[in-house]
N, C-alpha and C positions, 0 to 999 in steps of 0.2 A: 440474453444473459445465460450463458452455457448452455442455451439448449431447451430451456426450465419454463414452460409454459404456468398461467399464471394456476391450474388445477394443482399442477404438480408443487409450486411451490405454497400453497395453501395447506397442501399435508404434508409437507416436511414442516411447518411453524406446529401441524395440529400433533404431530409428534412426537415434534420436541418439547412442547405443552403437559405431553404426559408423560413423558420421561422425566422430565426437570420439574416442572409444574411451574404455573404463573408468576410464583413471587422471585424465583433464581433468573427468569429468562433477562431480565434487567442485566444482574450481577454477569451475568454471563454476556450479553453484549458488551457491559462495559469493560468487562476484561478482553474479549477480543478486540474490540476498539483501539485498547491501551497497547496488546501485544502488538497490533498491524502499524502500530504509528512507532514501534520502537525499532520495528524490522526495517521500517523505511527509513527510518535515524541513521543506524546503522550504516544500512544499507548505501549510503549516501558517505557517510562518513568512511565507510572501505573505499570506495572508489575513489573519492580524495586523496585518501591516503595514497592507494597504487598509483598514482594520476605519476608516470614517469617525463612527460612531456618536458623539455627543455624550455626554461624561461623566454628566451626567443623566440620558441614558435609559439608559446600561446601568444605573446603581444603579436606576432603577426596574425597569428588567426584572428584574435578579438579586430584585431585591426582591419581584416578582411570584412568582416561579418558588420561592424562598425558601416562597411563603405556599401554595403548591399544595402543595408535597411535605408 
């Protein structure tokens, strides 16, 4: 996990414990939580959107992929 042996990530939590203090570290996960799932919403929903492919070839592809599995 990036590198982060478990020492190291024990005092980035003991850290963040004194910067924030125990009772925010909650509120604070839950809003990263909320932001990482809206980025991926998103994130999903752009690509849809630019998704240029021609009606034709995705039925050929799915059709393909249909015949592998």
């Amino acid at each position: 996990m990036f590198g982060l042996g478990s020492q190291e990530i024990i005092i980035i939590l003991l850290i963040a414990v004194v910067l924030f203090g125990a009772k925010k570290l909650p509120q604070i996960g839950e809003g990263m939580g909320k932001a990482i799932k809206n980025f991926k919403k998103a994130a999903t929903e752009a690509e849809e959107a630019v998704d240029i492919t021609p009606e034709e070839d995705k039925k050929k592809i799915s059709e393909s992929e249909d015949k592998e599995a």
